[in-house]
C-alpha positions as semicolon CSV with decimal commas, in nm:
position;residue;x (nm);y (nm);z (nm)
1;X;10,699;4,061;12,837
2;X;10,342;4,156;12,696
3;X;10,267;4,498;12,569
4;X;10,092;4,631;12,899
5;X;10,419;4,589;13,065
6;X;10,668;4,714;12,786
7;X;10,710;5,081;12,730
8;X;10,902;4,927;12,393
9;X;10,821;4,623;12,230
10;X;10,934;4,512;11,852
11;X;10,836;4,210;11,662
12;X;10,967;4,058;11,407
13;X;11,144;4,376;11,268
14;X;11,325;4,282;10,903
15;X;11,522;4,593;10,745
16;X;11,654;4,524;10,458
17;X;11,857;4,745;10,169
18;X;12,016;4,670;9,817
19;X;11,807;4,354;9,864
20;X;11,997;4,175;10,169
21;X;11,874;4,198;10,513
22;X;12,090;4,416;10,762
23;X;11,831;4,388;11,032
24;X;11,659;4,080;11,174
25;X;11,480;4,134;11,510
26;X;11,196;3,865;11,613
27;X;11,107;4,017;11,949
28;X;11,247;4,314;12,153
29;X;11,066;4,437;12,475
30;X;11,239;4,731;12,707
31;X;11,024;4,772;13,080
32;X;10,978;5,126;13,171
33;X;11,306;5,204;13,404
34;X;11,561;4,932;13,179
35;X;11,858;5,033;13,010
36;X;11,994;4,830;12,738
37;X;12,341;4,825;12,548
38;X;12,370;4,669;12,201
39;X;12,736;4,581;12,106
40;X;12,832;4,432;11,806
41;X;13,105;4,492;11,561
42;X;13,097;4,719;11,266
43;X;12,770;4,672;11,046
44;X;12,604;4,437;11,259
45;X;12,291;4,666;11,242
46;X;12,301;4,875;11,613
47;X;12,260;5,187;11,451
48;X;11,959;5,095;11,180
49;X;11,809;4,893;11,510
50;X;11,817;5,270;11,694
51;X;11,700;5,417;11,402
52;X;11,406;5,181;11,354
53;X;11,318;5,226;11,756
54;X;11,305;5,603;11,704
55;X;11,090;5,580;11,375
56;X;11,338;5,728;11,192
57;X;11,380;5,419;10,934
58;X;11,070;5,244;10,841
59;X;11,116;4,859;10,842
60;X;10,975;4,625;10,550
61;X;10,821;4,399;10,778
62;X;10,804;4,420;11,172
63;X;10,608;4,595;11,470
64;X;10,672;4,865;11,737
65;X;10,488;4,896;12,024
66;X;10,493;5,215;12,237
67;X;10,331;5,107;12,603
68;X;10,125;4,830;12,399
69;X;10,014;5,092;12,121
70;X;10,142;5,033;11,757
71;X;10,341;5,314;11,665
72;X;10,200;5,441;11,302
73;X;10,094;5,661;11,095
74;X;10,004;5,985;11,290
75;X;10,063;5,778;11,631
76;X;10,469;5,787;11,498
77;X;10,493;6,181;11,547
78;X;10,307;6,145;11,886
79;X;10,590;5,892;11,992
80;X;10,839;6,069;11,870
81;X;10,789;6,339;12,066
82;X;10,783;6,146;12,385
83;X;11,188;6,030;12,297
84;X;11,514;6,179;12,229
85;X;11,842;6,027;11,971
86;X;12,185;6,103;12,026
87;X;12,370;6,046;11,687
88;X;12,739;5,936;11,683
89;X;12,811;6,207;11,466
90;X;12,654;6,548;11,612
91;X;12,381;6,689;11,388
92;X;12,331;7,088;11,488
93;X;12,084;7,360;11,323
94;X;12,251;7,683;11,161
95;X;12,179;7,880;11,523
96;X;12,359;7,910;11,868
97;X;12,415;7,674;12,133
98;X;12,091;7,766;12,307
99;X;11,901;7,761;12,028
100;X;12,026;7,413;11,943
101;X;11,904;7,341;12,306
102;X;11,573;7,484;12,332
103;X;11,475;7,397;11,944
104;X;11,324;7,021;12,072
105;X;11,094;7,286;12,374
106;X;10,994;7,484;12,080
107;X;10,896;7,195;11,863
108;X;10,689;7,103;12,160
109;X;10,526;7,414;12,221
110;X;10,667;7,479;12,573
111;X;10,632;7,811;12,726
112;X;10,929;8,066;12,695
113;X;11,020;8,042;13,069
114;X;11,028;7,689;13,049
115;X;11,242;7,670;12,769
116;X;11,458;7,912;12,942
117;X;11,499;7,705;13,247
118;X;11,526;7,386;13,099
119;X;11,766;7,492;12,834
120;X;11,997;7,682;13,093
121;X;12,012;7,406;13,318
122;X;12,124;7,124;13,060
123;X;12,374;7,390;12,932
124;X;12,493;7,393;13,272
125;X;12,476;7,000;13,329
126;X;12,699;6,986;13,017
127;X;12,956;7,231;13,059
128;X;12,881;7,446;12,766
129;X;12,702;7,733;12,929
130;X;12,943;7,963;12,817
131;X;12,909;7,844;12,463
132;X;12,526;7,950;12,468
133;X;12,561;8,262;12,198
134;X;12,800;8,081;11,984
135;X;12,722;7,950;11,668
136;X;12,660;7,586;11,663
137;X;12,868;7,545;11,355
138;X;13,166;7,679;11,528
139;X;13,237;7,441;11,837
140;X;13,466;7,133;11,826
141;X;13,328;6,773;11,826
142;X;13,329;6,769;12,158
143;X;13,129;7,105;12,240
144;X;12,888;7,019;11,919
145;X;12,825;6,648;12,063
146;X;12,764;6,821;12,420
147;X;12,511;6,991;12,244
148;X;12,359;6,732;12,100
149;X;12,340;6,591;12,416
150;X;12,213;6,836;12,602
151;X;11,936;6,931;12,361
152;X;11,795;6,553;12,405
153;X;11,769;6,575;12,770
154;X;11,608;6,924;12,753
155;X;11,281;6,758;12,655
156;X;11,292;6,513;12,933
157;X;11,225;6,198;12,723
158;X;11,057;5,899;12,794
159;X;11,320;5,649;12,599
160;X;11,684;5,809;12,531
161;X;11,838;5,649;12,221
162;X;12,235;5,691;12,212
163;X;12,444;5,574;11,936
164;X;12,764;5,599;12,046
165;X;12,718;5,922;12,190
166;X;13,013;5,940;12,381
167;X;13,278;5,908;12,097
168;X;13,407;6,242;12,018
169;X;13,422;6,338;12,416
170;X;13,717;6,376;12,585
171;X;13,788;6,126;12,882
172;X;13,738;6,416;13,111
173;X;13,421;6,509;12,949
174;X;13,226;6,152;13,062
């Protein structure tokens, strides 16, 4: 796949910490409507490989590509605002459920009827509507990862990364 077809391309990404390489990638391309799983066992590197894709570890050696543009420098905040990560682990601001929500709208500048709207349906979509003037720092795993979850699809991304997003849900939660 060439970089006018890709949304995300990678190549040869290298991470590597305490000197040993926990990342080797040499090419990676994702088409505009694909979805793709990574399973591995513990520490093979899915979660640094998510991290990397989302510009949120910088590799020592390697390339991303954001529809055929190299993502760096200032382009890195412009693609990161055009995506969304789901942690494993649920990472919430000090503020309620809606502001948890509509905080990735405000980043973005949206107007305060759209962040209404948009934050009010994914609280809906997720079951935590009634949760929208609690704290965030008072829900279970399950209501916080909700949370998290709903906050990433409030800004309607163009890539979704999900690391295991799915893990502190109940069954009848998914």
């Amino acid at each position: 796949m060439t970089g006018n077809s890709a949304i995300l391309e990678t190549r040869d990404l290298v991470v590597k910490r305490g000197g040993t390489t926990i990342l080797s990638v040499d090419t990676l391309a994702l088409s505009p409507v694909e979805v793709l799983s990574v399973i591995g066992p513990n520490g093979a590197g899915k979660t640094t490989l998510l991290q990397v894709l989302a510009g949120l570890v910088r590799p020592l050696r390697g390339e991303i590509l954001f529809q055929g543009a190299s993502v760096r420098g200032e382009s890195n905040l412009a693609f990161r605002r055009r995506i969304s990560m789901v942690f494993q682990e649920p990472l919430l601001f000090d503020t309620t459920v809606f502001g948890n929500v509509a905080s990735g709208l405000k980043i973005r500048g949206m107007l305060r009827q759209v962040i209404a709207e948009r934050t009010t349906r994914q609280l809906n979509r997720f079951g935590i509507s009634h949760s929208a003037d609690r704290s965030a720092w008072t829900l279970s795993g399950g209501e916080a990862q909700r949370t998290s979850l709903a906050r990433a699809f409030a800004v309607n991304p163009e890539i979704l990364f999900l690391d295991e997003p799915f893990a502190s849900l109940d069954p009848p939660t998914w």
